[in-house]
TORSERO-252489 format. One record per residue: z, y, x of N, C-alpha, C, O in turn; residue in one letter. Coordinates in steps of 0.2 Angstrom, whole numbers. Last residue first. Layout:
! residues N
(site (Z Y X) (Z Y X) (Z Y X) (Z Y X) "a")
...
This chain:
! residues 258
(site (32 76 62) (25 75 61) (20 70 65) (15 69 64) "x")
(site (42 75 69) (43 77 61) (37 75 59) (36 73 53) "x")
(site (52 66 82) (42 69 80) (44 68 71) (47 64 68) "x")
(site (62 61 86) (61 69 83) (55 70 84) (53 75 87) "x")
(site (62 47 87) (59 51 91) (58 57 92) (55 60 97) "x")
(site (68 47 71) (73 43 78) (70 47 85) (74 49 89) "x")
(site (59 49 63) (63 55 63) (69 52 70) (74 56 73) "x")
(site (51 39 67) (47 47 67) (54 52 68) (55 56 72) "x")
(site (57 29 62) (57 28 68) (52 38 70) (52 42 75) "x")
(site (56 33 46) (63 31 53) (62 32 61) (66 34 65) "x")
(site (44 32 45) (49 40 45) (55 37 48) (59 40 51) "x")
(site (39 18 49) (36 22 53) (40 31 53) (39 36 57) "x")
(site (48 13 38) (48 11 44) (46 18 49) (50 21 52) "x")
(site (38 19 26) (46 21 27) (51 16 36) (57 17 37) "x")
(site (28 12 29) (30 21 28) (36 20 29) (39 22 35) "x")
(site (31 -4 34) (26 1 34) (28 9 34) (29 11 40) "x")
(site (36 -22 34) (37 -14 36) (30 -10 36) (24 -13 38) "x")
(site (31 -33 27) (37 -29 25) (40 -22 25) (43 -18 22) "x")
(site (16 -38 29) (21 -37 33) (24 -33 28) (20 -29 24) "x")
(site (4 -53 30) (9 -48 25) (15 -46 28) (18 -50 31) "x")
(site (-12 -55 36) (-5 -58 38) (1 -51 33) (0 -45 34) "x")
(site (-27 -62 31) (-21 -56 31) (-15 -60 31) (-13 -65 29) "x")
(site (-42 -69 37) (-35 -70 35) (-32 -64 35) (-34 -60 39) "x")
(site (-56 -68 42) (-55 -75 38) (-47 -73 32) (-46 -75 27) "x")
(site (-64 -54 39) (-59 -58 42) (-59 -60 37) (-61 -58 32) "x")
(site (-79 -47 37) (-78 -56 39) (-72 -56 42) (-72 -57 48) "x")
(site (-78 -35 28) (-75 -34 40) (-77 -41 41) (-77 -43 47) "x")
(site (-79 -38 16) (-85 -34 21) (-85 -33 28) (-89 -32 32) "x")
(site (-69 -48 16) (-77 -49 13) (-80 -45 17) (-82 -48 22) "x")
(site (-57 -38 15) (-59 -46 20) (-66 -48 21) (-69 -50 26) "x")
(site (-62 -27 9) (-60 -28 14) (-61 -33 18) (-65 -34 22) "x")
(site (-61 -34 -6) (-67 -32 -2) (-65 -31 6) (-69 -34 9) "x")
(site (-46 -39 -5) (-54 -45 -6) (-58 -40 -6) (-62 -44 -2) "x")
(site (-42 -27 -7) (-41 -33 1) (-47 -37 0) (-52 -37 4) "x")
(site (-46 -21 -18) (-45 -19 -12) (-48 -21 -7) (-52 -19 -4) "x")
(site (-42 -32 -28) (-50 -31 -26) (-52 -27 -21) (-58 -28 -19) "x")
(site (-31 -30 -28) (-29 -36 -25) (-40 -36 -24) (-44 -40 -20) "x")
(site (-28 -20 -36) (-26 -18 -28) (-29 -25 -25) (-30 -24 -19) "x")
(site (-35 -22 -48) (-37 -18 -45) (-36 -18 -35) (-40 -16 -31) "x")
(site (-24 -33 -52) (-31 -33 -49) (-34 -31 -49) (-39 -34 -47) "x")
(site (-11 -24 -54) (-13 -32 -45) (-21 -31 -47) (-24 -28 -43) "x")
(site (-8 -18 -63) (-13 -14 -56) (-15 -20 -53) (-21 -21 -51) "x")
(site (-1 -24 -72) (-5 -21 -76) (-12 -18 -67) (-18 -18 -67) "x")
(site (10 -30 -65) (4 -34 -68) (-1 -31 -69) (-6 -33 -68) "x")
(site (22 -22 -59) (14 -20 -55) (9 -26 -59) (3 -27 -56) "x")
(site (33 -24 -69) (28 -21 -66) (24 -16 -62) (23 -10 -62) "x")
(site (36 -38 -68) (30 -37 -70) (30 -29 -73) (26 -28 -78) "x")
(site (32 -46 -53) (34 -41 -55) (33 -37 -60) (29 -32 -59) "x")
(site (28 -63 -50) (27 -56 -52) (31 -52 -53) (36 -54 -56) "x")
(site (34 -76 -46) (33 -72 -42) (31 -64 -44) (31 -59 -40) "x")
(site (25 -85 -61) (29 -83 -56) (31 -81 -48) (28 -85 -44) "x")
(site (20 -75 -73) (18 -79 -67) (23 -78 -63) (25 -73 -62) "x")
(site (20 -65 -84) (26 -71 -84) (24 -75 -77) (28 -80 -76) "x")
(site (10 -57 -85) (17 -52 -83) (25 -61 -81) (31 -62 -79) "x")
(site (-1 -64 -85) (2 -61 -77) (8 -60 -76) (12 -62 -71) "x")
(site (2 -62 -98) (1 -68 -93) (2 -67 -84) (4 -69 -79) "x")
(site (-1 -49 -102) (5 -53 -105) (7 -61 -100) (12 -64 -99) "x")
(site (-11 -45 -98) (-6 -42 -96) (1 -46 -98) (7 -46 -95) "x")
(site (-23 -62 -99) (-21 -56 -102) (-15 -53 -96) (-13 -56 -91) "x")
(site (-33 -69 -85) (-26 -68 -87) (-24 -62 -93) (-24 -57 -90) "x")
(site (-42 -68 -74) (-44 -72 -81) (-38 -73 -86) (-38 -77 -90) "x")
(site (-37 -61 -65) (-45 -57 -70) (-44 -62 -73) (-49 -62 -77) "x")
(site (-32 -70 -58) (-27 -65 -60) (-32 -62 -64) (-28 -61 -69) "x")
(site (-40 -79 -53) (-34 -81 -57) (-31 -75 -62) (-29 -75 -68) "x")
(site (-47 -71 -46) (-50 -76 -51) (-45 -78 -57) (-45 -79 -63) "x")
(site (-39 -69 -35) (-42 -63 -37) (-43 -66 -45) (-39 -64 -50) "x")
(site (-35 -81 -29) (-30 -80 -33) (-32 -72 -38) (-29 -70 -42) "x")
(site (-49 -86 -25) (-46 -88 -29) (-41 -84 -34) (-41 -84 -40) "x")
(site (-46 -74 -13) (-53 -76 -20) (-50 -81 -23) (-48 -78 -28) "x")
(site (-37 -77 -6) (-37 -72 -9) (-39 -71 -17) (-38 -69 -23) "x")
(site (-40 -90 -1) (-34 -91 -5) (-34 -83 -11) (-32 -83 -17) "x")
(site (-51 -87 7) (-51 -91 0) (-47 -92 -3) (-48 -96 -8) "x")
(site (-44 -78 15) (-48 -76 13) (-49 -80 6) (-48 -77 1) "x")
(site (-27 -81 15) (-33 -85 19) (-38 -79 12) (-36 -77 7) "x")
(site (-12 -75 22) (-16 -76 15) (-23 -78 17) (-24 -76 23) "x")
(site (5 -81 28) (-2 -78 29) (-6 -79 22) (-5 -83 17) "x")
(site (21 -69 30) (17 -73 26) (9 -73 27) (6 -67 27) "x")
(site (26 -58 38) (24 -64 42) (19 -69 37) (14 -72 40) "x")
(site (38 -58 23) (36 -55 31) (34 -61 33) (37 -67 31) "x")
(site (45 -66 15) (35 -62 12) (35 -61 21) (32 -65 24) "x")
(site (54 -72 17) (49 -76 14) (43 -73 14) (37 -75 12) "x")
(site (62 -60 17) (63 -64 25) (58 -69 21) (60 -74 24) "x")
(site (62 -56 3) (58 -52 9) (58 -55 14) (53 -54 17) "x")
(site (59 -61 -10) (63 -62 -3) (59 -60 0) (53 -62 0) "x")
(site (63 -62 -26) (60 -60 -21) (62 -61 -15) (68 -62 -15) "x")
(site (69 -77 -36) (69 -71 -36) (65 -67 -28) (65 -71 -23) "x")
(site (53 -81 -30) (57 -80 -36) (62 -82 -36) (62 -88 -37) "x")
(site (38 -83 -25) (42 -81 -22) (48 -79 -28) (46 -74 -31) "x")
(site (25 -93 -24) (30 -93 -30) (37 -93 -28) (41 -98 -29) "x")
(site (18 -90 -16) (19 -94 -11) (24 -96 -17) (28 -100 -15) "x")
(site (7 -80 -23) (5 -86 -21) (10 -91 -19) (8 -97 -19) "x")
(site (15 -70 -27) (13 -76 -33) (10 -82 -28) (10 -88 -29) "x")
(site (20 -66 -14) (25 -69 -18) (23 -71 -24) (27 -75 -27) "x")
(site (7 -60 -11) (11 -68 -8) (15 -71 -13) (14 -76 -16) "x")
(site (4 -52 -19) (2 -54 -19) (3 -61 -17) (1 -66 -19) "x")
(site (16 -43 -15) (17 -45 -22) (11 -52 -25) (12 -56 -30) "x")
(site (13 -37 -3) (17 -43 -4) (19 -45 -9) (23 -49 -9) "x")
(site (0 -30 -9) (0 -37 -3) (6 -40 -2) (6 -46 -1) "x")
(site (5 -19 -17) (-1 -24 -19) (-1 -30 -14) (-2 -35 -17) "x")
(site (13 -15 -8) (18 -16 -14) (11 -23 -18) (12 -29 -20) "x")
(site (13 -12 10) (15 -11 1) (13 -18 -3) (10 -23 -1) "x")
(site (1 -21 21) (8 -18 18) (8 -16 11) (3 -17 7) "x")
(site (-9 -34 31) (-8 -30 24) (-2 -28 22) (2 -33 21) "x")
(site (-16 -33 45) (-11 -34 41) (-10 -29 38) (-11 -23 39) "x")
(site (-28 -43 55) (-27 -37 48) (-20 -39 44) (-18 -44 41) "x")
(site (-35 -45 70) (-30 -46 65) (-32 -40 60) (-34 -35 61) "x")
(site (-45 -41 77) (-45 -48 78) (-39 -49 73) (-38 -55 72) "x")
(site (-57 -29 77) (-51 -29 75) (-50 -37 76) (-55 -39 77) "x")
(site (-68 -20 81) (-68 -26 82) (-61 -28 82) (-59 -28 88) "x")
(site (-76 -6 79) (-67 -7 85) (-66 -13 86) (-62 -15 90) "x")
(site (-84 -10 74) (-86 -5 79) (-80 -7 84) (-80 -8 90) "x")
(site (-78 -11 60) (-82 -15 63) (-84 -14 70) (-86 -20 72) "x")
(site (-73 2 60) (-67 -2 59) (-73 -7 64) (-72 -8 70) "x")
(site (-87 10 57) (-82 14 63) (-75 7 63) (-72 8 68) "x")
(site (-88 3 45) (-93 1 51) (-90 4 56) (-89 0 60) "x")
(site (-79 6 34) (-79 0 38) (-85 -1 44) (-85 -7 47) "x")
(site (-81 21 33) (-75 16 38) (-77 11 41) (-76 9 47) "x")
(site (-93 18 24) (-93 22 31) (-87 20 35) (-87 17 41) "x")
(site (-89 10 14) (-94 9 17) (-94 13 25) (-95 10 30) "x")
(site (-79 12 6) (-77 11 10) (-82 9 18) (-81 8 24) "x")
(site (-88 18 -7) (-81 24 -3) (-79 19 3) (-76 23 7) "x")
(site (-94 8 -10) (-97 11 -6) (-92 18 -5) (-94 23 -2) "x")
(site (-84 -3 -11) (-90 -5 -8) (-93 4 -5) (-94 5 0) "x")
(site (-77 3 -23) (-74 1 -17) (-78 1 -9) (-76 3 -3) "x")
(site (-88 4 -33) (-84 7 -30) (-81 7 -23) (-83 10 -18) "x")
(site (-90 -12 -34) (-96 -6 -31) (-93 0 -30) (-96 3 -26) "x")
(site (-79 -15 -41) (-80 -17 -34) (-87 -13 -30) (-87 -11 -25) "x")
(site (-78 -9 -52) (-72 -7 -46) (-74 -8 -40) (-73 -4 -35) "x")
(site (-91 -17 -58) (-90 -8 -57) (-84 -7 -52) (-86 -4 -48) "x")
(site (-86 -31 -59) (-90 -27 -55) (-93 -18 -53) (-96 -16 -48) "x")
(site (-78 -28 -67) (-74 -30 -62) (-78 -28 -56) (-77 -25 -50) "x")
(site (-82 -25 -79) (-79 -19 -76) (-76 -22 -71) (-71 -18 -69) "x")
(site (-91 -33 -81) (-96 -29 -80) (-88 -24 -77) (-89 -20 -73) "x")
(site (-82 -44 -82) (-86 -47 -77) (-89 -39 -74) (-88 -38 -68) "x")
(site (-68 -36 -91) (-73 -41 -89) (-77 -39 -84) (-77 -34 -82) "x")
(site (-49 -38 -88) (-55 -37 -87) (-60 -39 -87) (-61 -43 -83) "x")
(site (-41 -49 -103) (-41 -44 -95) (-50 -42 -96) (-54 -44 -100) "x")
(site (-43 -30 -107) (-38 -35 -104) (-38 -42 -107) (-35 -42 -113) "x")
(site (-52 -18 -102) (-52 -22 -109) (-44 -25 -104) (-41 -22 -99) "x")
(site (-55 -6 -95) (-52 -6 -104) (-51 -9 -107) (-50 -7 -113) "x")
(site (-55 -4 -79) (-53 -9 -82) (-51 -6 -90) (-45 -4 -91) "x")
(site (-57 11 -72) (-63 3 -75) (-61 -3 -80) (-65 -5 -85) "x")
(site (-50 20 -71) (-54 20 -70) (-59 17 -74) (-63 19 -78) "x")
(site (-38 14 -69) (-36 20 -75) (-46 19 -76) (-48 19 -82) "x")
(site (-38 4 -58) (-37 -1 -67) (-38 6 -72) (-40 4 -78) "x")
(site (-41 15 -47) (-45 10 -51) (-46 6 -57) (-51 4 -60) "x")
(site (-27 21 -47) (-34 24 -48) (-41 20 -51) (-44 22 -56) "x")
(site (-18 10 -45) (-21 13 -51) (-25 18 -53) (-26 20 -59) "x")
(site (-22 7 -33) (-23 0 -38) (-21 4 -45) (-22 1 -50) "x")
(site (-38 16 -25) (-31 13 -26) (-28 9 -31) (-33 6 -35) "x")
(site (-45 27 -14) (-46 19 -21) (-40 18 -20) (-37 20 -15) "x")
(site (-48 38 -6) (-47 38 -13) (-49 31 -18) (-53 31 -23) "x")
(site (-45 34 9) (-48 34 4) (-46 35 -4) (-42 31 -6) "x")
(site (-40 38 28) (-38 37 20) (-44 38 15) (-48 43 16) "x")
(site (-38 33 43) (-42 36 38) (-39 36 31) (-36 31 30) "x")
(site (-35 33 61) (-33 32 53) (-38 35 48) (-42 40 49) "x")
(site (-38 27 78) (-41 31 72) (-36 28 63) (-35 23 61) "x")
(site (-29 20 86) (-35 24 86) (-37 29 84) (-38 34 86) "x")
(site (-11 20 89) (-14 21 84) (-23 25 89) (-23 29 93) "x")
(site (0 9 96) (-6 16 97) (-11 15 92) (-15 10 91) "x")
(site (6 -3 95) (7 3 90) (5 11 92) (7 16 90) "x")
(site (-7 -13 101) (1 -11 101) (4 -7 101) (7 -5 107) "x")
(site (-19 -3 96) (-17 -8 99) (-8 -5 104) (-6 -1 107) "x")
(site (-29 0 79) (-25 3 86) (-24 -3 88) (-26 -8 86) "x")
(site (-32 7 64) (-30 3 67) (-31 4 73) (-36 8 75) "x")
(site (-30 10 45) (-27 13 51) (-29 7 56) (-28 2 54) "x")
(site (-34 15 33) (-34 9 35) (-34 12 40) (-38 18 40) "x")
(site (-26 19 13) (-26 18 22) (-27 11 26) (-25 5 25) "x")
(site (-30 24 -2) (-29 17 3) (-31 18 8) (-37 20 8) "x")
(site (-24 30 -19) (-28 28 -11) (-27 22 -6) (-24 17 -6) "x")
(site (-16 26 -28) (-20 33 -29) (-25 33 -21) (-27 38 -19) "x")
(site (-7 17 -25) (-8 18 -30) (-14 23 -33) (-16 23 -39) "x")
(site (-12 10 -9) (-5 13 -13) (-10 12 -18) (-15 9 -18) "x")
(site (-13 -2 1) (-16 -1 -3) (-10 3 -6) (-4 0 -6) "x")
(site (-16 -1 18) (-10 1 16) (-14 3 7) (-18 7 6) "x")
(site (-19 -11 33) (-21 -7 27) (-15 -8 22) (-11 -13 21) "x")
(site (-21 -11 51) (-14 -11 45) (-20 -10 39) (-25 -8 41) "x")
(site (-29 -23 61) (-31 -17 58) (-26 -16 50) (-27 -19 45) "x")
(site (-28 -22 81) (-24 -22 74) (-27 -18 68) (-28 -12 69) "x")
(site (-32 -27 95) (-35 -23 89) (-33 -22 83) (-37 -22 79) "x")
(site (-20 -38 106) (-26 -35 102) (-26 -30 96) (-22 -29 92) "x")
(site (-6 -36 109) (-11 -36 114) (-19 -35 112) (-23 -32 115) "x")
(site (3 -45 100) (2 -40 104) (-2 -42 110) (-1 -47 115) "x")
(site (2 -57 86) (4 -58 90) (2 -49 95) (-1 -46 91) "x")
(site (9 -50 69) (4 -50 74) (4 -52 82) (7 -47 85) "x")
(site (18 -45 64) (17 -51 64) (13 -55 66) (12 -61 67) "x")
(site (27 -29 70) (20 -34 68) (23 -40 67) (29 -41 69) "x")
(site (38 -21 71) (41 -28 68) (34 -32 66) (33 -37 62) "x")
(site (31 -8 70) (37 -9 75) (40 -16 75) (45 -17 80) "x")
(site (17 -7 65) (19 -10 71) (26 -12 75) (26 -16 80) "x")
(site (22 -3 51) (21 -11 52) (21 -12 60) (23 -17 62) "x")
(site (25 9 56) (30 6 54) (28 -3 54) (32 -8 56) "x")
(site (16 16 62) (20 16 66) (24 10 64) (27 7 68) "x")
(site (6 15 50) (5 8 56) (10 7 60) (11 2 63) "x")
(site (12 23 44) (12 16 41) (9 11 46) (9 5 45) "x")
(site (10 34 50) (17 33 47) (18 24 47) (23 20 48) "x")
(site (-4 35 49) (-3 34 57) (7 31 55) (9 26 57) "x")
(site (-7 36 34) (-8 30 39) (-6 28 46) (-7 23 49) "x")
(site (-2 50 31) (1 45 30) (1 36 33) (5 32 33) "x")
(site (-9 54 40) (-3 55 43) (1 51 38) (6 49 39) "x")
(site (-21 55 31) (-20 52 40) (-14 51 41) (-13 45 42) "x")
(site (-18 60 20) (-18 54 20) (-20 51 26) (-21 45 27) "x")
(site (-4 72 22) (-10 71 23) (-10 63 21) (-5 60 21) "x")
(site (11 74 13) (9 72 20) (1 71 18) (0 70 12) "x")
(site (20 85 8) (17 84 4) (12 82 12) (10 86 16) "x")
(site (39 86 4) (36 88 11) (28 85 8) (30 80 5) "x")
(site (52 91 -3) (47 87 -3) (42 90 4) (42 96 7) "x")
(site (69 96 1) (61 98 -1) (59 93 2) (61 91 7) "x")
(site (84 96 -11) (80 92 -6) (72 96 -4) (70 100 -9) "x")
(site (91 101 -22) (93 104 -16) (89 100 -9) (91 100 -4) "x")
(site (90 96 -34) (95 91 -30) (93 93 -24) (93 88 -20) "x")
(site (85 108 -41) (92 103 -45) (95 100 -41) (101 99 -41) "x")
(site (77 115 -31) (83 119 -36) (87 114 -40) (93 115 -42) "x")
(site (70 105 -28) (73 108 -21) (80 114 -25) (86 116 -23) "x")
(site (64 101 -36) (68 95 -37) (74 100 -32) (80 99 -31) "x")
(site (57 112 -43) (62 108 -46) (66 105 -44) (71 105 -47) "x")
(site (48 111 -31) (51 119 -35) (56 117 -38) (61 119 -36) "x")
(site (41 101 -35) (44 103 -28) (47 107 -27) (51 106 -21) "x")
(site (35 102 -46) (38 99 -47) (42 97 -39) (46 93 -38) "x")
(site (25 113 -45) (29 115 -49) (35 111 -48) (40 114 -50) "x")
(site (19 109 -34) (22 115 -33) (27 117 -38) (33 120 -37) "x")
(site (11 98 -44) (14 95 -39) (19 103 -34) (23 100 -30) "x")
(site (0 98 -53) (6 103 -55) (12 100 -48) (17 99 -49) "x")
(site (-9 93 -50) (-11 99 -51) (-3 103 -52) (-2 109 -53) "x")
(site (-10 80 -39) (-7 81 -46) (-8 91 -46) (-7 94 -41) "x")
(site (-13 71 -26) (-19 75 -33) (-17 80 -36) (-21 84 -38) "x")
(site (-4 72 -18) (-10 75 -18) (-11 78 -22) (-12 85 -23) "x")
(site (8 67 -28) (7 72 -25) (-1 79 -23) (-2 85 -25) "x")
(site (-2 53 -24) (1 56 -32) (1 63 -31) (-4 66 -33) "x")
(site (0 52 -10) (-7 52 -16) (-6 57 -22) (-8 63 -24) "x")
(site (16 56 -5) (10 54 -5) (4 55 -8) (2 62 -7) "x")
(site (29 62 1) (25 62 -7) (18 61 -3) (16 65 2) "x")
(site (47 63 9) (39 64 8) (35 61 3) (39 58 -1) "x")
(site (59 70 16) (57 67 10) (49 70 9) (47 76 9) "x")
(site (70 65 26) (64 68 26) (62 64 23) (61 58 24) "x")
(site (87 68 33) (83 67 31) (77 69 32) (75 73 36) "x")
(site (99 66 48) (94 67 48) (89 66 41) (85 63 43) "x")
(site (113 62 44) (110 70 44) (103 71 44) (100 75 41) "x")
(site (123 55 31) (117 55 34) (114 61 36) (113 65 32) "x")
(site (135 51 23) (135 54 30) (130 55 34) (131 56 40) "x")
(site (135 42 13) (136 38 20) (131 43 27) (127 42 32) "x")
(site (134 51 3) (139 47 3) (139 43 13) (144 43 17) "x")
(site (121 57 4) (129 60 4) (134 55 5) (139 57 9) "x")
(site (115 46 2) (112 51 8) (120 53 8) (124 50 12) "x")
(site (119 44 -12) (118 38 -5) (118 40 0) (122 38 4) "x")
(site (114 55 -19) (121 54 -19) (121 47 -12) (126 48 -9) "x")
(site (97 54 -15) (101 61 -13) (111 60 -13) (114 63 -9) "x")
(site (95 44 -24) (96 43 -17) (98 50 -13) (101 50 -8) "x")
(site (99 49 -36) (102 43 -34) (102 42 -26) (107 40 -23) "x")
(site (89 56 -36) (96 60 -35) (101 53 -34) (107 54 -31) "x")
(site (77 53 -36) (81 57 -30) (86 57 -32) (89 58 -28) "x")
(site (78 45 -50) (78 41 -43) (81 44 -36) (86 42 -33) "x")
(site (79 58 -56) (83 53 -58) (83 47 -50) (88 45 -47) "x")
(site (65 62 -53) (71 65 -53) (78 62 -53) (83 65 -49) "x")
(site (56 51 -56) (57 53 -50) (63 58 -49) (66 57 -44) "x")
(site (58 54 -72) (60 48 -71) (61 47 -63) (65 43 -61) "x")
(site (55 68 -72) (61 66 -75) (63 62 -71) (68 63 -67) "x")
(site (40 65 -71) (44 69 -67) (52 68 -68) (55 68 -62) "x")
């Protein structure tokens, strides 16, 4: 809580400083879950006078297609399907040119899963396959209602899917005008899935293009996508830059707060 506290207020003095009227400060999964999540809302609203706003995991996916839709990399005019791997869940949202159909959110995520399955390092065969039958069957009913909509693109956002380019394409120091638009091939995925589970945390953490960290989650996040592509048969994910916080700019630009 400390160390969230410290980050607002850095951005609560930014806010001040360049005159910003419109704010809106939101809390995703984490929040969700957290059983003391009132007490630390209570806090931040009494030390740096902000309040947290606590978004459903629909409305956190309708946020996050607003946003990758506003700068797709996707050509427009067909089925778009965004997925948004966080830390305690995963949205799969999708629509046609930034009309949203249907959103959904799930409870997998890249460290609900590593907290979950993963106890050795790296992980073995028996707990790589336990995440994946997870995934497999929390995602099983979406993805026939996703299957049904017949999606022709999938773009991937946060932190798990551009992190994943940037070791593929050995993005270092990071560049975002090199991740946006980036494609990832189904066999490029599996493979670099492969790579990354046969790695201690010590070896990912030095790969070039990593963050190190997010070493300790990428393979949890990165068995997300790789089931995803597996089970929908898309060949490719195309990696996009804009997501949530795209989609609360342009939310709070149209004064839709919700």
């Amino acid at each position: 809580m400390e160390r969230t506290l410290a980050i607002l207020e850095g951005y609560r003095d930014l806010i001040f400083e360049h005159g910003v009227r419109k704010v809106r400060v939101v809390s995703t999964s984490a929040m969700r879950d957290a059983r003391n999540s009132a007490d630390f809302i209570a806090m931040v609203e009494r030390r740096l006078g902000l309040q947290i706003e606590v978004i459903s995991g629909e409305e956190e996916g309708r946020l996050t297609f607003a946003g990758a839709a506003s700068e797709s990399a996707v050509a427009p005019g067909g089925m778009t399907l965004v997925v948004d791997v966080g830390g305690g869940s995963t949205e799969y949202i999708w629509g046609v040119d930034g009309s949203v159909l249907d959103a959904v959110s799930i409870d997998i995520g890249a460290v609900r899963l590593t907290e979950l399955f993963f106890n050795s390092d790296p992980p073995t065969d028996t707990e790589l396959a336990a995440a994946r039958a997870m995934i497999g069957e929390r995602t099983r009913a979406v993805f026939e209602r996703i299957l049904a909509a017949k999606p022709n693109a999938l773009v991937a956002v946060a932190g798990t899917a551009t992190q994943l380019a940037a070791v593929l394409y050995s993005v270092e120091p990071y560049d975002p005008a090199r991740i946006h638009g980036a494609r990832i091939t189904h066999g490029e995925l599996q493979d670099l899935v492969a790579k990354l589970a046969s790695l201690d945390l010590n070896a990912r953490k030095v790969l070039t293009g990593m963050h190190p960290k997010r070493a300790d989650v990428i393979i949890a996040g990165a068995l997300i996508l790789d089931e995803t592509l597996q089970r929908l048969g898309i060949a490719e994910m195309v990696i996009s830059e804009h997501d949530i916080l795209d989609g609360l700019i342009r939310a709070l630009g149209d004064g839709q707060i919700s």
